[in-house]
C-alpha positions in Angstrom: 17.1 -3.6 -14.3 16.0 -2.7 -11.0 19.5 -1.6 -9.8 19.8 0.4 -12.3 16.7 2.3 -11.3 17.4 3.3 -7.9 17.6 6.7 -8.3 15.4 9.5 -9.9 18.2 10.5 -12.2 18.0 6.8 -13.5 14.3 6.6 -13.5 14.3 10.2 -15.6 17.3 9.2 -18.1 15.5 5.8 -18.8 12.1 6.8 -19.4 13.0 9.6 -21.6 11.2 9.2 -24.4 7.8 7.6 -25.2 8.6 4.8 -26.9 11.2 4.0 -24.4 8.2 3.7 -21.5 5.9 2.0 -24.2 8.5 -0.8 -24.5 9.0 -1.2 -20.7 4.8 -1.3 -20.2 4.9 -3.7 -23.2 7.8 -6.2 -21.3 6.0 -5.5 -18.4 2.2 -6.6 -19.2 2.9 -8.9 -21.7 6.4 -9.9 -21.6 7.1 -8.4 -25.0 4.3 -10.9 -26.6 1.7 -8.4 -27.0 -1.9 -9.8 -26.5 -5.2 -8.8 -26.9 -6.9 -7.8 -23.6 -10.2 -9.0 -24.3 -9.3 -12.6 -26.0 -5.9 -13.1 -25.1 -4.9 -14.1 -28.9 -1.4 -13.1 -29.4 -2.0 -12.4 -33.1 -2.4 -8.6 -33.5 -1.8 -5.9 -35.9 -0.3 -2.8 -35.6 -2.1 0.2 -36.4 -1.3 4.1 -36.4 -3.1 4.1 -32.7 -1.9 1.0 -31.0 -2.9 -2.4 -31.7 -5.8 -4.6 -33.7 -7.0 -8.4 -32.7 -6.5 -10.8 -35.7 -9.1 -12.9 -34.2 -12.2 -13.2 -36.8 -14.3 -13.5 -33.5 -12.7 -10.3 -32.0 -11.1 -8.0 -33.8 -11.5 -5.3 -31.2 -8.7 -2.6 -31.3 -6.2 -1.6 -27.9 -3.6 0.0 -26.8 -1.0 -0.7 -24.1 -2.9 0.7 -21.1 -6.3 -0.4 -22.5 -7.5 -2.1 -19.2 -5.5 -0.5 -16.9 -4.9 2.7 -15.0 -3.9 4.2 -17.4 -6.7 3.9 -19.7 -7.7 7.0 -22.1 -5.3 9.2 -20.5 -4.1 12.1 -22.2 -0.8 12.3 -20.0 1.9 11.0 -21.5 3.2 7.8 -20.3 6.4 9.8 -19.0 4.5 11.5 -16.5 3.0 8.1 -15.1 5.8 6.5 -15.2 8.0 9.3 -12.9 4.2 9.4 -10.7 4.5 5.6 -9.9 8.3 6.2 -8.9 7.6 8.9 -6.5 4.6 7.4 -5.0 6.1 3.8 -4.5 10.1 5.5 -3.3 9.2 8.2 -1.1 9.2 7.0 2.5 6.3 9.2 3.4 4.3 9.4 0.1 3.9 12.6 -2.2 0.8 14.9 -2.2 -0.5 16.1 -4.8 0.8 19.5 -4.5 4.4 18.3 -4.8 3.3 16.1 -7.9 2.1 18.9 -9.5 5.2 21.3 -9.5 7.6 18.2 -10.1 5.3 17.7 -13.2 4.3 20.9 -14.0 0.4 20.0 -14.4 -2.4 21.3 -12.6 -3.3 19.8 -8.8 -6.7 18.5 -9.8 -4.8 16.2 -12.4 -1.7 15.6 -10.2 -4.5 14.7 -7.2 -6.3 12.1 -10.0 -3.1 10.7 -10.9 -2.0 9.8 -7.2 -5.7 8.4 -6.5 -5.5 6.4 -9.6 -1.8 4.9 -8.7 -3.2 4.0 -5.0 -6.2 2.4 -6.2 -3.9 -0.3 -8.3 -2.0 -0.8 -5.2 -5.1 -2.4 -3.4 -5.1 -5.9 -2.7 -1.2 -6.5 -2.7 -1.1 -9.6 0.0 -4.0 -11.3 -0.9 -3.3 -14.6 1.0 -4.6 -15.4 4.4 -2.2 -14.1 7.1 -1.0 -16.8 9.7 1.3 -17.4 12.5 1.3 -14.7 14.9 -0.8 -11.8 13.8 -1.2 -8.4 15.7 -4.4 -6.7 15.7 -5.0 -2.8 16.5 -6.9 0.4 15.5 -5.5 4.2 15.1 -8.0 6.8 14.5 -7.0 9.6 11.6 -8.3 13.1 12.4 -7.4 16.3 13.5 -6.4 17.3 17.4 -8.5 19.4 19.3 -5.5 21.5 20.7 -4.6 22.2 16.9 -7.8 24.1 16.0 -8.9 27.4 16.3 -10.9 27.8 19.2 -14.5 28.7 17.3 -13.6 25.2 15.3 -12.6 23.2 18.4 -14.9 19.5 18.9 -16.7 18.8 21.6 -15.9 15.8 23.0 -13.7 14.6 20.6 -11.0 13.0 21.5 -9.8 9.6 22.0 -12.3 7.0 20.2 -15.1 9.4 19.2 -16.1 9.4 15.4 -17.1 12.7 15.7 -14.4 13.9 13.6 -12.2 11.1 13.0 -12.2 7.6 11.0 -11.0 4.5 12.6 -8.6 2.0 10.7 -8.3 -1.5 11.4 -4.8 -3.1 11.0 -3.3 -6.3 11.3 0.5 -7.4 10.7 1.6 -10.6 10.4 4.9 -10.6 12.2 8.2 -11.4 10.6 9.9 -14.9 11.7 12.9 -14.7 12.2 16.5 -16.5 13.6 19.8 -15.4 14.9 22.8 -17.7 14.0 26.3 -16.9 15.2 28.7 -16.5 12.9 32.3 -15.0 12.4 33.1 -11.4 12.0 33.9 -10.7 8.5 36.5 -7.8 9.3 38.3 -8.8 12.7 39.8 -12.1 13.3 38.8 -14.8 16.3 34.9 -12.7 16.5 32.0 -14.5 16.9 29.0 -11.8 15.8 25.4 -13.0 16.2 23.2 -12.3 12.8 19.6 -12.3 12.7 18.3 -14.0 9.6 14.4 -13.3 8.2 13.1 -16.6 6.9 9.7 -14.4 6.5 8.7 -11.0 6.4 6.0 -8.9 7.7 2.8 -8.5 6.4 0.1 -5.7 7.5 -3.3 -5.0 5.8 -5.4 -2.6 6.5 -9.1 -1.3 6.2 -10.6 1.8 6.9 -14.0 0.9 9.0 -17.4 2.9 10.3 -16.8 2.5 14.1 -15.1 -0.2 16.4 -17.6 -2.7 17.7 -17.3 -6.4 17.7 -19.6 -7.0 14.4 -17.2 -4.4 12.4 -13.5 -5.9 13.5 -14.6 -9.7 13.7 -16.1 -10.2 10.5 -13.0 -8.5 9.3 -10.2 -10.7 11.2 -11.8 -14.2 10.8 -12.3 -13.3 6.9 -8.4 -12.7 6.3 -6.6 -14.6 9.2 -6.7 -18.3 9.1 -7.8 -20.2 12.2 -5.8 -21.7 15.0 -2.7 -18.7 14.4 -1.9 -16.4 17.5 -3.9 -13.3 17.5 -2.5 -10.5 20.0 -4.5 -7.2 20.8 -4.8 -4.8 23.6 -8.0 -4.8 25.9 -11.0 -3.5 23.9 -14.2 -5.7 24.3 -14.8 -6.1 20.6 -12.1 -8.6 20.6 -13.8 -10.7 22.9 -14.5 -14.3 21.4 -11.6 -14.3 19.5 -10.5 -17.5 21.4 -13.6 -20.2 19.7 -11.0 -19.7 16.3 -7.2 -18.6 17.2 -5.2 -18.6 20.3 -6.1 -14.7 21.1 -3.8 -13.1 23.7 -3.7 -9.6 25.7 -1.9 -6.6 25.9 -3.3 -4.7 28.7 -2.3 -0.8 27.6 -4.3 0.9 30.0 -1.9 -1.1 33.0 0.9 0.7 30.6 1.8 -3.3 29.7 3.4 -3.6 26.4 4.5 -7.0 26.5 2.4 -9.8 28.4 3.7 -12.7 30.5 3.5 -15.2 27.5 6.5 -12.4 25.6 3.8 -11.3 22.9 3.5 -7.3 22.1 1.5 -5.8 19.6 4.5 -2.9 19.2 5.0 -3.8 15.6 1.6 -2.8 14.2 2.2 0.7 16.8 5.4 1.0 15.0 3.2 0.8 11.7 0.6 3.2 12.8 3.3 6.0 13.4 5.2 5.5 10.1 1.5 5.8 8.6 0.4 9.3 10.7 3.6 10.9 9.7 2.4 10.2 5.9 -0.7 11.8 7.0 0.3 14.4 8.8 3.8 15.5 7.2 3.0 15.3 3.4 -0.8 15.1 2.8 -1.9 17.2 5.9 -5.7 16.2 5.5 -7.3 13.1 4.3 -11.2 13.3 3.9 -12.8 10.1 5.4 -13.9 8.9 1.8 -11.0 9.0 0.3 -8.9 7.4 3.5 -9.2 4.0 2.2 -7.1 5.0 -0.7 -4.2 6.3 1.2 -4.0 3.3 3.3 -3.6 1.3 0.6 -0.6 3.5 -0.6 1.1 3.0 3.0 0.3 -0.8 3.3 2.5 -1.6 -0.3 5.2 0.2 1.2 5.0 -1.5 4.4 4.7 -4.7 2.6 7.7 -3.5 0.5 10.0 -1.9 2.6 12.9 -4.7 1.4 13.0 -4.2 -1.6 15.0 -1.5 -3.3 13.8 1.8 -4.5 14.4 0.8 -8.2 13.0 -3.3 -7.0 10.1 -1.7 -5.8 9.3 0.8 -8.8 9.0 -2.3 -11.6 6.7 -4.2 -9.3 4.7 -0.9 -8.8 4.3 -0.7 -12.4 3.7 -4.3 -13.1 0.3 -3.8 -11.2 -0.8 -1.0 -13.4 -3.1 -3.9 -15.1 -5.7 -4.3 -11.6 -8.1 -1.4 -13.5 -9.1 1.9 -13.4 -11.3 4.1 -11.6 -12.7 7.0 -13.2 -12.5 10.7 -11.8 -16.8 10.8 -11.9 -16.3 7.3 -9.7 -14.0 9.2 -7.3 -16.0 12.1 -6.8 -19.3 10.5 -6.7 
Protein backbone atom coordinates (compact mmCIF):
# COMPACT_ATOMS: atom_id res chain seq x y z
CA UNK A 1 0.00 0.00 0.00
CA UNK A 2 2.59 2.37 0.81
CA UNK A 3 3.62 2.90 -2.86
CA UNK A 4 0.57 3.64 -3.57
CA UNK A 5 0.48 6.54 -1.14
CA UNK A 6 3.38 8.52 -2.09
CA UNK A 7 1.69 11.33 -3.14
CA UNK A 8 -1.00 13.78 -1.75
CA UNK A 9 -3.29 13.10 -4.71
CA UNK A 10 -3.12 9.38 -3.58
CA UNK A 11 -3.40 10.00 0.14
CA UNK A 12 -6.62 12.46 -0.81
CA UNK A 13 -8.33 9.89 -3.40
CA UNK A 14 -7.86 6.96 -0.84
CA UNK A 15 -9.13 8.46 2.23
CA UNK A 16 -12.12 9.93 0.63
CA UNK A 17 -14.68 8.91 2.48
CA UNK A 18 -15.14 8.00 6.20
CA UNK A 19 -15.59 4.68 6.06
CA UNK A 20 -12.71 4.29 3.83
CA UNK A 21 -10.29 5.83 6.74
CA UNK A 22 -12.34 3.81 9.42
CA UNK A 23 -11.34 0.60 7.61
CA UNK A 24 -7.62 1.62 7.27
CA UNK A 25 -7.51 2.69 11.29
CA UNK A 26 -9.37 -0.58 11.86
CA UNK A 27 -6.43 -2.78 9.68
CA UNK A 28 -4.18 -0.68 11.26
CA UNK A 29 -4.86 -0.98 15.23
CA UNK A 30 -6.22 -4.17 15.08
CA UNK A 31 -5.43 -5.95 11.95
CA UNK A 32 -9.09 -6.04 10.98
CA UNK A 33 -9.91 -8.20 14.26
CA UNK A 34 -11.46 -5.54 16.20
CA UNK A 35 -10.84 -5.79 19.98
CA UNK A 36 -11.88 -4.26 22.93
CA UNK A 37 -9.40 -1.62 24.30
CA UNK A 38 -9.89 -2.23 27.84
CA UNK A 39 -10.03 -6.25 27.91
CA UNK A 40 -8.71 -7.20 24.71
CA UNK A 41 -11.68 -9.77 24.02
CA UNK A 42 -12.20 -9.90 20.37
CA UNK A 43 -15.97 -10.61 20.76
CA UNK A 44 -17.79 -7.29 20.23
CA UNK A 45 -20.94 -5.94 18.97
CA UNK A 46 -21.71 -3.38 16.65
CA UNK A 47 -23.70 -0.57 17.69
CA UNK A 48 -25.09 2.69 15.93
CA UNK A 49 -21.86 4.55 17.62
CA UNK A 50 -19.01 2.19 17.26
CA UNK A 51 -18.47 -0.87 19.10
CA UNK A 52 -19.75 -2.90 22.42
CA UNK A 53 -17.54 -5.62 24.55
CA UNK A 54 -19.41 -9.06 24.69
CA UNK A 55 -17.45 -9.80 27.77
CA UNK A 56 -20.02 -10.24 30.84
CA UNK A 57 -17.11 -8.75 32.95
CA UNK A 58 -16.73 -5.75 30.57
CA UNK A 59 -19.16 -4.74 28.42
CA UNK A 60 -17.75 -1.27 28.12
CA UNK A 61 -18.59 0.43 24.74
CA UNK A 62 -15.54 2.09 22.10
CA UNK A 63 -14.96 3.31 19.14
CA UNK A 64 -11.92 3.04 16.77
CA UNK A 65 -9.85 5.93 18.25
CA UNK A 66 -11.07 5.23 21.86
CA UNK A 67 -7.50 5.24 23.47
CA UNK A 68 -5.78 7.07 21.06
CA UNK A 69 -5.20 10.56 19.68
CA UNK A 70 -7.84 10.69 18.30
CA UNK A 71 -10.07 10.28 21.06
CA UNK A 72 -13.54 12.29 21.30
CA UNK A 73 -12.62 14.30 18.37
CA UNK A 74 -15.22 15.97 16.46
CA UNK A 75 -12.93 16.28 13.26
CA UNK A 76 -13.63 13.81 11.03
CA UNK A 77 -11.13 11.16 10.52
CA UNK A 78 -10.38 12.69 6.91
CA UNK A 79 -8.89 15.56 8.30
CA UNK A 80 -6.49 13.44 10.66
CA UNK A 81 -5.73 11.35 8.34
CA UNK A 82 -4.44 14.17 5.53
CA UNK A 83 -2.85 16.02 9.18
CA UNK A 84 -0.64 12.90 9.86
CA UNK A 85 0.42 12.89 6.01
CA UNK A 86 1.56 16.39 6.00
CA UNK A 87 3.24 16.37 9.20
CA UNK A 88 5.20 12.94 8.69
CA UNK A 89 6.09 14.00 4.46
CA UNK A 90 6.97 17.51 4.59
CA UNK A 91 10.80 17.78 4.92
CA UNK A 92 10.49 20.80 7.12
CA UNK A 93 7.14 20.18 9.01
CA UNK A 94 3.84 22.23 8.56
CA UNK A 95 2.68 25.07 10.99
CA UNK A 96 -0.34 25.41 11.90
CA UNK A 97 -1.22 28.26 9.82
CA UNK A 98 -0.62 26.17 6.62
CA UNK A 99 -2.86 23.34 8.32
CA UNK A 100 -5.47 25.45 8.71
CA UNK A 101 -6.10 26.90 5.15
CA UNK A 102 -5.25 23.29 3.63
CA UNK A 103 -8.08 22.26 5.93
CA UNK A 104 -10.16 24.95 6.06
CA UNK A 105 -10.58 24.94 10.09
CA UNK A 106 -9.60 27.50 12.46
CA UNK A 107 -5.67 27.84 13.76
CA UNK A 108 -6.46 27.07 17.29
CA UNK A 109 -7.81 23.61 16.07
CA UNK A 110 -5.17 23.14 13.29
CA UNK A 111 -2.36 24.22 16.16
CA UNK A 112 -4.21 21.15 18.63
CA UNK A 113 -4.14 18.87 15.86
CA UNK A 114 -0.34 19.22 14.98
CA UNK A 115 0.54 19.10 18.99
CA UNK A 116 -1.61 16.09 19.31
CA UNK A 117 0.15 14.19 16.09
CA UNK A 118 3.80 15.18 17.64
CA UNK A 119 2.90 14.01 21.01
CA UNK A 120 2.22 10.25 19.40
CA UNK A 121 5.52 10.54 17.71
CA UNK A 122 7.46 10.50 21.18
CA UNK A 123 9.35 7.67 22.07
CA UNK A 124 9.99 6.25 18.37
CA UNK A 125 13.68 4.51 19.13
CA UNK A 126 13.17 3.27 22.34
CA UNK A 127 16.25 0.94 22.46
CA UNK A 128 19.52 1.82 23.93
CA UNK A 129 21.80 3.51 21.33
CA UNK A 130 25.32 1.73 20.82
CA UNK A 131 28.30 1.76 18.74
CA UNK A 132 29.51 5.07 18.10
CA UNK A 133 27.24 7.74 19.38
CA UNK A 134 27.67 11.66 18.88
CA UNK A 135 26.71 13.93 21.49
CA UNK A 136 25.93 17.78 21.09
CA UNK A 137 23.63 20.69 22.14
CA UNK A 138 21.97 23.64 19.75
CA UNK A 139 20.24 26.34 21.53
CA UNK A 140 16.59 27.46 19.82
CA UNK A 141 15.90 31.15 20.17
CA UNK A 142 15.80 34.29 18.52
CA UNK A 143 19.13 36.37 17.32
CA UNK A 144 19.95 39.55 18.79
CA UNK A 145 20.73 41.28 15.37
CA UNK A 146 17.01 40.18 14.27
CA UNK A 147 15.23 42.28 16.91
CA UNK A 148 14.13 45.63 17.15
CA UNK A 149 16.49 47.59 18.88
CA UNK A 150 14.02 48.43 22.18
CA UNK A 151 13.60 44.39 22.25
CA UNK A 152 17.32 43.57 21.78
CA UNK A 153 18.86 40.97 24.92
CA UNK A 154 21.48 41.82 26.82
CA UNK A 155 23.95 39.51 26.85
CA UNK A 156 22.41 36.98 24.98
CA UNK A 157 24.08 35.23 22.79
CA UNK A 158 25.95 32.10 22.59
CA UNK A 159 25.04 29.70 25.59
CA UNK A 160 22.91 32.17 27.68
CA UNK A 161 19.28 30.89 28.72
CA UNK A 162 18.33 34.19 28.78
CA UNK A 163 16.16 33.83 25.88
CA UNK A 164 16.88 30.54 24.49
CA UNK A 165 16.30 26.71 25.34
CA UNK A 166 19.11 24.24 24.98
CA UNK A 167 18.49 20.74 23.32
CA UNK A 168 20.39 17.82 23.95
CA UNK A 169 21.04 15.33 20.95
CA UNK A 170 22.62 12.30 20.37
CA UNK A 171 22.85 10.22 17.00
CA UNK A 172 23.90 6.92 16.72
CA UNK A 173 25.88 6.83 13.53
CA UNK A 174 25.02 4.77 10.58
CA UNK A 175 27.42 1.66 9.82
CA UNK A 176 28.17 1.32 6.81
CA UNK A 177 30.46 -0.65 3.86
CA UNK A 178 31.58 0.12 0.33
CA UNK A 179 31.91 -3.02 -2.01
CA UNK A 180 33.08 -2.72 -5.56
CA UNK A 181 30.96 -3.76 -7.99
CA UNK A 182 30.30 -3.51 -11.81
CA UNK A 183 28.69 -0.59 -13.54
CA UNK A 184 25.25 -1.56 -14.50
CA UNK A 185 25.14 0.75 -17.71
CA UNK A 186 28.84 0.70 -19.17
CA UNK A 187 30.82 -2.28 -19.82
CA UNK A 188 34.49 -3.35 -18.23
CA UNK A 189 33.50 -0.53 -14.97
CA UNK A 190 34.25 -1.28 -11.65
CA UNK A 191 31.92 1.48 -9.45
CA UNK A 192 32.44 1.43 -5.68
CA UNK A 193 28.78 1.23 -3.76
CA UNK A 194 28.43 2.02 -0.26
CA UNK A 195 26.05 -0.34 1.43
CA UNK A 196 24.03 0.67 5.01
CA UNK A 197 24.01 -2.45 7.13
CA UNK A 198 22.48 0.11 9.87
CA UNK A 199 21.00 3.35 10.02
CA UNK A 200 21.16 6.41 12.00
CA UNK A 201 19.54 6.97 15.02
CA UNK A 202 19.19 10.56 16.89
CA UNK A 203 17.04 11.38 20.06
CA UNK A 204 16.66 14.27 21.47
CA UNK A 205 15.55 16.14 24.71
CA UNK A 206 14.81 19.57 25.30
CA UNK A 207 16.80 20.34 28.83
CA UNK A 208 16.95 23.49 31.60
CA UNK A 209 20.66 24.43 31.19
CA UNK A 210 23.91 22.45 30.15
CA UNK A 211 25.83 21.35 33.28
CA UNK A 212 27.18 18.01 33.91
CA UNK A 213 24.20 16.76 36.32
CA UNK A 214 21.63 17.76 33.28
CA UNK A 215 23.54 15.93 30.08
CA UNK A 216 25.06 12.91 32.17
CA UNK A 217 22.12 11.51 33.69
CA UNK A 218 20.64 11.87 30.26
CA UNK A 219 23.54 9.95 28.11
CA UNK A 220 24.26 7.10 30.60
CA UNK A 221 20.29 6.48 30.85
CA UNK A 222 19.90 5.90 26.97
CA UNK A 223 23.47 4.85 25.67
CA UNK A 224 24.79 1.56 26.70
CA UNK A 225 28.17 1.31 28.26
CA UNK A 226 31.55 0.61 26.70
CA UNK A 227 30.18 2.32 22.91
CA UNK A 228 32.27 5.32 21.53
CA UNK A 229 30.91 8.62 22.72
CA UNK A 230 32.31 11.72 20.61
CA UNK A 231 31.65 15.39 21.70
CA UNK A 232 33.29 18.78 21.38
CA UNK A 233 35.07 20.39 24.49
CA UNK A 234 32.44 21.43 27.05
CA UNK A 235 33.34 20.47 30.73
CA UNK A 236 30.06 18.77 31.38
CA UNK A 237 31.24 15.88 29.42
CA UNK A 238 34.01 15.36 31.62
CA UNK A 239 33.85 11.74 33.19
CA UNK A 240 32.33 10.31 30.40
CA UNK A 241 35.42 7.90 30.17
CA UNK A 242 34.55 5.61 33.88
CA UNK A 243 31.49 4.05 31.24
CA UNK A 244 32.29 4.51 27.30
CA UNK A 245 35.32 5.22 25.35
CA UNK A 246 34.51 9.28 25.17
CA UNK A 247 36.52 11.13 22.55
CA UNK A 248 37.14 15.03 21.56
CA UNK A 249 36.38 17.32 19.01
CA UNK A 250 38.09 20.39 19.89
CA UNK A 251 35.70 23.18 17.90
CA UNK A 252 37.07 26.14 19.47
CA UNK A 253 40.85 24.94 17.60
CA UNK A 254 38.26 24.95 14.47
CA UNK A 255 38.98 20.90 14.62
CA UNK A 256 36.20 18.96 13.11
CA UNK A 257 37.66 15.68 12.91
CA UNK A 258 40.21 14.44 15.69
CA UNK A 259 43.38 12.34 15.17
CA UNK A 260 41.56 9.03 16.01
CA UNK A 261 39.02 10.01 12.43
CA UNK A 262 35.92 10.60 14.75
CA UNK A 263 33.59 13.97 13.96
CA UNK A 264 30.57 14.78 15.55
CA UNK A 265 29.43 16.54 11.96
CA UNK A 266 26.48 14.19 11.67
CA UNK A 267 24.43 15.35 14.75
CA UNK A 268 25.64 19.33 13.19
CA UNK A 269 24.12 18.13 10.09
CA UNK A 270 20.96 17.27 12.25
CA UNK A 271 20.85 20.43 14.09
CA UNK A 272 20.56 22.51 10.82
CA UNK A 273 17.92 20.31 9.08
CA UNK A 274 16.05 20.90 12.64
CA UNK A 275 16.62 25.06 12.79
CA UNK A 276 15.37 25.32 9.28
CA UNK A 277 12.05 23.57 10.60
CA UNK A 278 12.19 26.13 13.18
CA UNK A 279 12.90 28.93 11.58
CA UNK A 280 11.41 28.49 7.95
CA UNK A 281 7.87 27.01 8.70
CA UNK A 282 7.00 27.48 12.51
CA UNK A 283 8.97 30.80 12.97
CA UNK A 284 8.63 30.68 16.89
CA UNK A 285 8.58 27.87 19.23
CA UNK A 286 7.74 28.77 22.96
CA UNK A 287 10.14 26.87 25.39
CA UNK A 288 7.14 24.71 26.77
CA UNK A 289 6.01 23.54 23.93
CA UNK A 290 9.74 22.85 22.27
CA UNK A 291 9.83 19.32 23.40
CA UNK A 292 6.93 18.66 21.13
CA UNK A 293 8.55 19.90 18.01
CA UNK A 294 11.63 17.98 18.55
CA UNK A 295 9.87 14.98 18.75
CA UNK A 296 8.25 15.82 15.31
CA UNK A 297 11.91 16.36 13.78
CA UNK A 298 13.56 13.29 15.48
CA UNK A 299 10.79 10.61 13.59
CA UNK A 300 11.69 12.15 10.55
CA UNK A 301 15.26 11.98 11.15
CA UNK A 302 14.76 8.48 12.23
CA UNK A 303 12.67 8.01 9.03
CA UNK A 304 14.25 9.72 6.36
CA UNK A 305 14.47 6.04 4.30
CA UNK A 306 11.52 5.32 4.08
CA UNK A 307 9.15 6.58 1.51
CA UNK A 308 6.68 9.34 1.82
CA UNK A 309 3.71 6.86 1.46
CA UNK A 310 6.14 4.05 3.85
CA UNK A 311 6.45 6.63 6.31
CA UNK A 312 2.68 7.90 6.42
CA UNK A 313 1.18 4.07 7.48
CA UNK A 314 3.79 3.85 10.20
CA UNK A 315 2.81 7.49 11.32
CA UNK A 316 -0.61 6.36 11.59
CA UNK A 317 0.03 2.97 13.14
CA UNK A 318 1.29 5.02 16.28
CA UNK A 319 -1.96 6.94 16.66
CA UNK A 320 -2.60 4.18 19.67
CA UNK A 321 0.51 5.86 22.21
CA UNK A 322 -2.52 8.23 23.83
CA UNK A 323 -3.75 11.43 23.95
CA UNK A 324 -3.18 14.59 25.49
CA UNK A 325 -5.81 16.92 26.12
CA UNK A 326 -5.87 20.69 24.93
CA UNK A 327 -6.44 21.81 29.06
CA UNK A 328 -3.07 19.39 29.49
CA UNK A 329 -1.37 21.47 26.75
CA UNK A 330 -2.16 24.74 28.00
CA UNK A 331 -1.80 24.14 31.58
Amino acid sequence: MDNNLDSLIAVSDYFRSNENCKAFLIQQRWNNTIECPYCSCSKVYITNRGYKCADKNCKKKFTITTGTVMENTKLPLRYWIMAIYFSSSSKNGISAAELSRHLKITGRTAWFLLQRIRNMFANNAPQMLDGTIQLDETFVGGKNKNRHRDKKVKQSQGRSFKDKTPVMGMLQQEVNEFIERPHKIIKDRIVKEKIILREAIIRCKVIADTKTESLQPIIRANVKANSIVVSDEWFAYRGLNNKYHHYIVDHAAKQYVNEAGYTSNALEGGWSIFKTAIIGTHRKVTRKHLQLYVNEFVYRYNTKRLKDGARFIDAVSKFTNGRITYKALVA
